[in-house]
DOKEDREN-112354 format. One record per residue (C-alpha): residue number from 0; residue in three letters; z, y, x. Coordinates in steps of 0.001 Angstrom, whole numbers, always signed. Layout:
<atoms>
(NUM; ALA; (Z; Y; X)),
...
</atoms>
This chain:
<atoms>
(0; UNK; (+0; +0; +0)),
(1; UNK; (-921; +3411; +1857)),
(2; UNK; (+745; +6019; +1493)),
(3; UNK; (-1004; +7977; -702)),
(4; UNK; (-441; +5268; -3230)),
(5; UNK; (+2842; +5114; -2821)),
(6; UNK; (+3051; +8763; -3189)),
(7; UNK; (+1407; +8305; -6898)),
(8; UNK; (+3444; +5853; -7744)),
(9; UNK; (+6950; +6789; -6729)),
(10; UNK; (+7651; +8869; -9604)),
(11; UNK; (+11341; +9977; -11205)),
(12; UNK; (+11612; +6744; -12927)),
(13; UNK; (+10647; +4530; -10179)),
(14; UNK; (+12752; +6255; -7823)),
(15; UNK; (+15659; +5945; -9924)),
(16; UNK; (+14732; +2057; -10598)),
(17; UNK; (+14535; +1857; -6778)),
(18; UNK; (+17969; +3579; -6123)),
(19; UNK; (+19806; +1741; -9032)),
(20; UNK; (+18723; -1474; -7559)),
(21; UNK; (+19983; -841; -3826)),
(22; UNK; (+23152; +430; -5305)),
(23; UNK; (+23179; -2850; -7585)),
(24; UNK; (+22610; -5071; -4662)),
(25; UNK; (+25553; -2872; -2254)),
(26; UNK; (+28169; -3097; -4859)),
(27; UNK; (+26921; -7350; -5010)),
(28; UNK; (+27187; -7399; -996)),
(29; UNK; (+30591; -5865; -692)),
(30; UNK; (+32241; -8307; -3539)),
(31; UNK; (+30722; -11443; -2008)),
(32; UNK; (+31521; -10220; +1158)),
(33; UNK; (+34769; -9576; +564)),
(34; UNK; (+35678; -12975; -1260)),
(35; UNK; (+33567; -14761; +2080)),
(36; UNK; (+36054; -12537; +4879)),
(37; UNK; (+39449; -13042; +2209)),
(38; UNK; (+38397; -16767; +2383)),
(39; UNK; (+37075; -17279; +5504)),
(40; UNK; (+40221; -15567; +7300)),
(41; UNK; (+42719; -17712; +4734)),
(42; UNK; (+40606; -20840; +6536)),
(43; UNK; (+40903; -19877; +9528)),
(44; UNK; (+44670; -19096; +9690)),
(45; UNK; (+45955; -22058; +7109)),
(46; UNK; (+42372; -24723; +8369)),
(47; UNK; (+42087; -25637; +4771)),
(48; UNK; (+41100; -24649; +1738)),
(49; UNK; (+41701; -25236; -2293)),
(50; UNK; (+38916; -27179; -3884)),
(51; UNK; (+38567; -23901; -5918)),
(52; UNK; (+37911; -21609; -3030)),
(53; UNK; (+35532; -24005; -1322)),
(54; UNK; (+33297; -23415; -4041)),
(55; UNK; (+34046; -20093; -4089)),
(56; UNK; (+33549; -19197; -552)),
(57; UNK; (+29891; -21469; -908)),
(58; UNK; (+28834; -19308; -3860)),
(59; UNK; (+29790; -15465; -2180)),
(60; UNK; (+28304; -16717; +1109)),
(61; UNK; (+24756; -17876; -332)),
(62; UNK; (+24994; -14726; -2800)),
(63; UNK; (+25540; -12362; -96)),
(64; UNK; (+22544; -13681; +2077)),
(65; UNK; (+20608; -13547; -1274)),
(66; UNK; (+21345; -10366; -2116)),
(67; UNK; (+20042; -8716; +1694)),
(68; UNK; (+16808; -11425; +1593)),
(69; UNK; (+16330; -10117; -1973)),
(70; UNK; (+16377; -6681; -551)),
(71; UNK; (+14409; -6847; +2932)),
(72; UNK; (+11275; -8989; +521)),
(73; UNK; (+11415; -6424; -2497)),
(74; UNK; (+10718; -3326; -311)),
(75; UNK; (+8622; -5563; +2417)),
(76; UNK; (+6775; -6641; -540)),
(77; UNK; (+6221; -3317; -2613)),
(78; UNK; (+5676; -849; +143)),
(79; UNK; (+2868; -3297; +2459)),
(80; UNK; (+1569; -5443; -163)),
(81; UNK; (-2078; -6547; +1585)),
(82; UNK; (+190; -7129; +4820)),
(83; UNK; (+2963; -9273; +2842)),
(84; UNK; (+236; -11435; +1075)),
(85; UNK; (-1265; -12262; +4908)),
(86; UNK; (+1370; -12785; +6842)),
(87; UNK; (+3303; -16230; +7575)),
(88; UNK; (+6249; -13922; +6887)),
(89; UNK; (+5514; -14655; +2748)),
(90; UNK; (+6117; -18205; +2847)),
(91; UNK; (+9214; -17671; +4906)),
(92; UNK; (+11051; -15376; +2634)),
(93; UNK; (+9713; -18011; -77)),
(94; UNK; (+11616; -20520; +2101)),
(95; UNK; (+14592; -19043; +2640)),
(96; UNK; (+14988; -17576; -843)),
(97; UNK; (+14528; -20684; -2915)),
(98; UNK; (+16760; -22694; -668)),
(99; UNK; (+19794; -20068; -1438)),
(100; UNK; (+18445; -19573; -4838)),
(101; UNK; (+18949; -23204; -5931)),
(102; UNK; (+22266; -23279; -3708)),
(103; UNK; (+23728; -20414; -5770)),
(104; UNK; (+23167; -22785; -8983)),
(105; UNK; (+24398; -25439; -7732)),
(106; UNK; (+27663; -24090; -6356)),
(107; UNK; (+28232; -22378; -10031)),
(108; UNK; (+27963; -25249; -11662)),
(109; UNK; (+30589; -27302; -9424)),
(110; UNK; (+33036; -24043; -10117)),
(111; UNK; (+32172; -24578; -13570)),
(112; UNK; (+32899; -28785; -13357)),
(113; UNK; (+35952; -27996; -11085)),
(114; UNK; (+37175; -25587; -13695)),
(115; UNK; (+36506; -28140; -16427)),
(116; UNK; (+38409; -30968; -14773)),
(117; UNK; (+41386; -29147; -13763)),
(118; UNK; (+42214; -27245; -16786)),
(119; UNK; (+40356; -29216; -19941)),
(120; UNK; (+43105; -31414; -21623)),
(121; UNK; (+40762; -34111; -22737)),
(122; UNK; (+42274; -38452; -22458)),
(123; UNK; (+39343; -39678; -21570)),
(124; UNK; (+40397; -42381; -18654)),
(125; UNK; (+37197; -40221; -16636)),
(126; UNK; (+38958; -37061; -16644)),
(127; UNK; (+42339; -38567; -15331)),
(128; UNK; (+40062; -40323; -12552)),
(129; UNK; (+38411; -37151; -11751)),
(130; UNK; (+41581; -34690; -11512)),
(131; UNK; (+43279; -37175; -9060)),
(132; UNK; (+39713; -37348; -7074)),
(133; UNK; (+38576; -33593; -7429)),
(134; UNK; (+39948; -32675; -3921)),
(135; UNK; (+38233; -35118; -1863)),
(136; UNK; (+34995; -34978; -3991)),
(137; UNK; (+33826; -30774; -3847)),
(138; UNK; (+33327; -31101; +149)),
(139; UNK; (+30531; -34056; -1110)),
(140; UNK; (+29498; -31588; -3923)),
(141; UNK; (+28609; -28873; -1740)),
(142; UNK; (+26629; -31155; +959)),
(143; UNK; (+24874; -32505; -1397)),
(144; UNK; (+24117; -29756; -3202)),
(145; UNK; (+22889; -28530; +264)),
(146; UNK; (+20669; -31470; +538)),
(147; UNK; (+19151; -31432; -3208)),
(148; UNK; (+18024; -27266; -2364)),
(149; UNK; (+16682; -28019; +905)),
(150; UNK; (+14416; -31297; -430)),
(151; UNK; (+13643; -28904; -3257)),
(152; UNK; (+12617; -26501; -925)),
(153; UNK; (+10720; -28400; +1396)),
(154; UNK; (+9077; -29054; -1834)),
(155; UNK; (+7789; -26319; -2801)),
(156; UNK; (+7033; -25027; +910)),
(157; UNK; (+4855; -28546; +1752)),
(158; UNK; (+2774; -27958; -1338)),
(159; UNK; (+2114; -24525; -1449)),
(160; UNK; (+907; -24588; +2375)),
(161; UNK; (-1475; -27530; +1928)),
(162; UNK; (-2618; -25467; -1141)),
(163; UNK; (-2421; -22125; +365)),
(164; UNK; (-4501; -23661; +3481)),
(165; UNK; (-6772; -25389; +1382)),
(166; UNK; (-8084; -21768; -499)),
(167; UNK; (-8368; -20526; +3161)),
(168; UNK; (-10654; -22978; +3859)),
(169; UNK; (-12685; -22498; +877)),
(170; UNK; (-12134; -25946; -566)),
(171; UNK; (-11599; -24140; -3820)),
(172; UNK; (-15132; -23864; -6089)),
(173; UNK; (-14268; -21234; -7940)),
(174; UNK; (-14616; -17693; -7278)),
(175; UNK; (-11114; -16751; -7537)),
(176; UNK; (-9250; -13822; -5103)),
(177; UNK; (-6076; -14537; -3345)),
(178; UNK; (-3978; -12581; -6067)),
(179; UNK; (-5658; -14765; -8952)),
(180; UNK; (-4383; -18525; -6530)),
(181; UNK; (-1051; -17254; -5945)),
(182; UNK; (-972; -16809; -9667)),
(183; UNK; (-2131; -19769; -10914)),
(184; UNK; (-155; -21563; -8131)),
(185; UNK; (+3111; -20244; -9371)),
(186; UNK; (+2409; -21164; -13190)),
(187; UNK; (+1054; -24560; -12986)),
(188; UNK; (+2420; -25939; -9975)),
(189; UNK; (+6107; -23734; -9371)),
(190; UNK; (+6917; -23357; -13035)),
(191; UNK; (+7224; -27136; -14012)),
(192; UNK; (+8991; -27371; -10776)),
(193; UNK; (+11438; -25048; -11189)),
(194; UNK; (+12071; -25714; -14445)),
(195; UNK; (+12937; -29349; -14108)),
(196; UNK; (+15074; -28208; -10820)),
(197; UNK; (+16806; -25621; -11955)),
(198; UNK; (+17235; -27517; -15175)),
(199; UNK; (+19568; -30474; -13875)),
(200; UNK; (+22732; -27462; -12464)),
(201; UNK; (+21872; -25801; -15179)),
(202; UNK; (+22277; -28484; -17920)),
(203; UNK; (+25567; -29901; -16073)),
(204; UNK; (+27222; -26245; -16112)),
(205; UNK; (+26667; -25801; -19590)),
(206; UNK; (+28234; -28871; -20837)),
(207; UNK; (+31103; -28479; -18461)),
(208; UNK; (+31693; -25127; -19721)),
(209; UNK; (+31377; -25954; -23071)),
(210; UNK; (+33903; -28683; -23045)),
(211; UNK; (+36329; -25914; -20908)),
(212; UNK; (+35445; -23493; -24308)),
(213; UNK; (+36348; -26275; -26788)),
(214; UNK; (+39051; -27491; -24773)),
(215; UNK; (+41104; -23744; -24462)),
(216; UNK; (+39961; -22716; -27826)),
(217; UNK; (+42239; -25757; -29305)),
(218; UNK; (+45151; -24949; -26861)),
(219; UNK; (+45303; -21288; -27885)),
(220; UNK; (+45145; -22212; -31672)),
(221; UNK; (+47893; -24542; -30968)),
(222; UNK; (+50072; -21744; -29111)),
(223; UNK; (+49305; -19073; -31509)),
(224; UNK; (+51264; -21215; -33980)),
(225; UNK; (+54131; -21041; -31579)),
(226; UNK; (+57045; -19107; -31803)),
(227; UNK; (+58208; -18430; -27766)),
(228; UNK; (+57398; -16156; -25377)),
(229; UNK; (+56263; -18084; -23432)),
(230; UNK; (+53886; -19889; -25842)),
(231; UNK; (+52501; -16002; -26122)),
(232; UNK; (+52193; -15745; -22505)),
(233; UNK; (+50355; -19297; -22444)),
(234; UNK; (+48092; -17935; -25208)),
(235; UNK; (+47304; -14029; -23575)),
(236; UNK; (+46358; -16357; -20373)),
(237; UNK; (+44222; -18687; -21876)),
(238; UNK; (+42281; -16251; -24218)),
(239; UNK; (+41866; -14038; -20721)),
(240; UNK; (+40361; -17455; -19191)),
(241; UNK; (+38180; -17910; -22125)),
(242; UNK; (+37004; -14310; -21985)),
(243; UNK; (+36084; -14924; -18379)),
(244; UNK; (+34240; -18440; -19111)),
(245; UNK; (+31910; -16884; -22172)),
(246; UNK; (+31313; -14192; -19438)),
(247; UNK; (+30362; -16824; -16715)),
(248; UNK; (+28296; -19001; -19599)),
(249; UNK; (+26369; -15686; -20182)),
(250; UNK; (+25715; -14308; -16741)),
(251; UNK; (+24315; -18057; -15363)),
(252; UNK; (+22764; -18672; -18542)),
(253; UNK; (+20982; -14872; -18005)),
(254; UNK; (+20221; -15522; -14530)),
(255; UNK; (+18703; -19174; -15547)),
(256; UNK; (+16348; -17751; -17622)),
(257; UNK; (+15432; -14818; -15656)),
(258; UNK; (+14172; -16887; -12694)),
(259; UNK; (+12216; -18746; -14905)),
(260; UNK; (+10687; -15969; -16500)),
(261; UNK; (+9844; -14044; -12909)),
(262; UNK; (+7762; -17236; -12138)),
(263; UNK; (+5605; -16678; -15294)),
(264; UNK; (+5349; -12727; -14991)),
(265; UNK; (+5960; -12299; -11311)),
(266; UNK; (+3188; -10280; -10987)),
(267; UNK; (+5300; -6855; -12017)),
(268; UNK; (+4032; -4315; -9993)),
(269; UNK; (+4364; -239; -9656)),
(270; UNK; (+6300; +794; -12668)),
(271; UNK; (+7796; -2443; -13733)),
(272; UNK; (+8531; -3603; -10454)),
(273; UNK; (+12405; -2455; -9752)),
(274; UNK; (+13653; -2715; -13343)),
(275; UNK; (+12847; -6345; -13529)),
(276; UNK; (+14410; -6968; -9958)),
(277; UNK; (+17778; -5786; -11033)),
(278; UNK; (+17297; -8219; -14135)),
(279; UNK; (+16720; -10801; -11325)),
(280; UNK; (+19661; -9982; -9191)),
(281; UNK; (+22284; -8627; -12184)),
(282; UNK; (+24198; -12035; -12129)),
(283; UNK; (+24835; -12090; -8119)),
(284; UNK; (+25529; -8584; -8234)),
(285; UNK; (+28182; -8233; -11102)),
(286; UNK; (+29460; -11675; -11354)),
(287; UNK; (+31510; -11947; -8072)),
(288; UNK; (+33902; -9277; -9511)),
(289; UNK; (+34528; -11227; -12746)),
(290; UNK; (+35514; -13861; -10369)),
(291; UNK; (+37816; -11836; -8324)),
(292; UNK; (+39728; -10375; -11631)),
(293; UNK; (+39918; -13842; -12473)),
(294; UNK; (+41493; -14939; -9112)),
(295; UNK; (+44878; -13779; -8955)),
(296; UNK; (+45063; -13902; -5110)),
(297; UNK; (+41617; -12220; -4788)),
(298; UNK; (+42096; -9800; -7177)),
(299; UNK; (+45701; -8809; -5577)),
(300; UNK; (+44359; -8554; -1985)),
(301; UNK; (+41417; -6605; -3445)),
(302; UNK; (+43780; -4035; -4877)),
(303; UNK; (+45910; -3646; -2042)),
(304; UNK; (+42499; -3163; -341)),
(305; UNK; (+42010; -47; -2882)),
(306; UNK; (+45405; +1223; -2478)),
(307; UNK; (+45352; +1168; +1161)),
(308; UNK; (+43879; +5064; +1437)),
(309; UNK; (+46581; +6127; -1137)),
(310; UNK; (+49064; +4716; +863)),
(311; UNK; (+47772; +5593; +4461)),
(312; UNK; (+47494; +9194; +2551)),
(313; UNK; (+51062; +9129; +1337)),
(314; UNK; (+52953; +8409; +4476)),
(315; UNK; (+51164; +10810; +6665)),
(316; UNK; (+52160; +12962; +4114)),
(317; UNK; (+55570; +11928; +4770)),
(318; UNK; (+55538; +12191; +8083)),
(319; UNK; (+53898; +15261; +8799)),
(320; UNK; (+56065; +17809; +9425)),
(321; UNK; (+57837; +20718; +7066)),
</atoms>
């Protein structure tokens, strides 16, 4: 894209698309960051870590380096378009962002199963088995959820470069440019794909989440019928933890559907273009502080964190003298 054109089309709403979407993905950065460097120095210090913040740790980690691939492609890709489609550089961003793309699902839906197991009160002789076994089983989760996004990966990589080589060559008959292959590449090769791929995380989270939902919903009716405190205090905490699950449902359900739908229409360009990238990257930005408020450890260290200037403020007042 010269820069004349770019020029044209930078106008007051695509600026403000543009600068709403870096601010998106900065305020997405800092919150996985900060639940990665929490976690990472709790490992470090203590060598071990909860079941729950294994996953967590997994999920801020491949957020965060989503969230800076997302933004290095996006402006690669929008300011030097005829360079981007060229280069060996587009099927390594591909690479790198499908493997932490299907990570990121994967690693929800374990947080959604680990959540499910630990805190649904269901008898089922499967549920005992798996709350005395959860521990030892989310180190396997996240390997092979690892090894499930790299195969899928090297999926889509393998067959897109035989095909990609194969227009090169002019093996193709028809007269078709390289805007037109990439196209029809990503709808009838990449959609099926991803849809059956992303459709397995997707289809476990939900039903974990929905048995969590059902599950709560039945202990809160019992509590509300209650009549001690501490039954009230049961029932405040489990209708916050339901609040924070329909949340969760929504956001991965959102983002589910939104990476489908960019594989159909991801040829938004010039207006369109930044609105429907902070569509695609709302979940990883906003999420990771619905799951620090929902962490009572993360969300205390994060507001001593916010209370440090106060307090830094307040004793030099102190000590400054008369």
């Amino acid at each position: 894209m010269c820069t004349e054109g770019v020029t044209e089309i930078l106008g007051p709403f695509m600026i403000f698309s543009m600068v709403f979407y870096v601010l998106l993905c900065s305020l997405g950065i800092m919150a996985n960051g900060f639940i990665v460097v929490l976690l990472g120095k709790e490992w470090v210090l203590c060598h071990r870590l909860s079941p729950c913040d294994m996953i967590l740790i997994s999920v801020g980690a491949s957020r965060f380096c989503l969230l800076w691939l997302g933004m290095i492609h996006n402006f690669y890709f929008f300011f030097l378009p005829p360079t981007y489609s060229k280069e060996p550089s587009c099927q390594y961003f591909g690479i790198y962002w499908d493997f932490l793309n299907s990570a990121t699902f994967w690693f929800a839906t374990w947080l959604s199963v680990l959540f499910c197991v630990k805190i649904a009160n269901f008898t089922h002789s499967i549920f005992f088995w798996l709350k005395w076994t959860v521990k030892e089983l989310v180190p396997w989760f996240l390997l092979v959820s690892l090894l499930i996004s790299f195969i899928v990966t090297m999926l889509y990589f393998v067959e897109n470069n035989a095909l990609y080589q194969a227009f090169l060559q002019g093996k193709f008959s028809e007269n078709i440019t390289l805007y037109g292959f990439f196209r029809n590449l990503e709808i009838h090769y990449f959609f099926p794909l991803k849809l059956i791929t992303l459709s397995i995380p997707c289809s476990i989270f939900v039903v974990s989440t929905v048995l969590l939902i059902t599950s709560l919903r039945r202990h809160s009716w019992r509590m509300q019928h209650g009549t001690h405190s501490t039954q009230e205090l049961s029932t405040q905490a489990h209708t916050r933890a339901l609040k924070c699950l329909v949340s969760f449902l929504i956001f991965y359900a959102l983002s589910f559907l939104f990476m489908i739908t960019d594989v159909v229409l991801s040829g938004f360009e010039d207006t369109w273009f930044w609105p429907w990238q902070i569509v695609i990257y709302l979940c990883s930005s906003i999420h990771p502080f619905i799951l620090i408020l929902g962490n009572s450890h993360l969300e205390g260290a994060l507001m001593k964190l916010l209370l440090q200037p106060k307090t830094f403020w307040n004793d030099k007042r102190v000590s400054s003298p008369t």
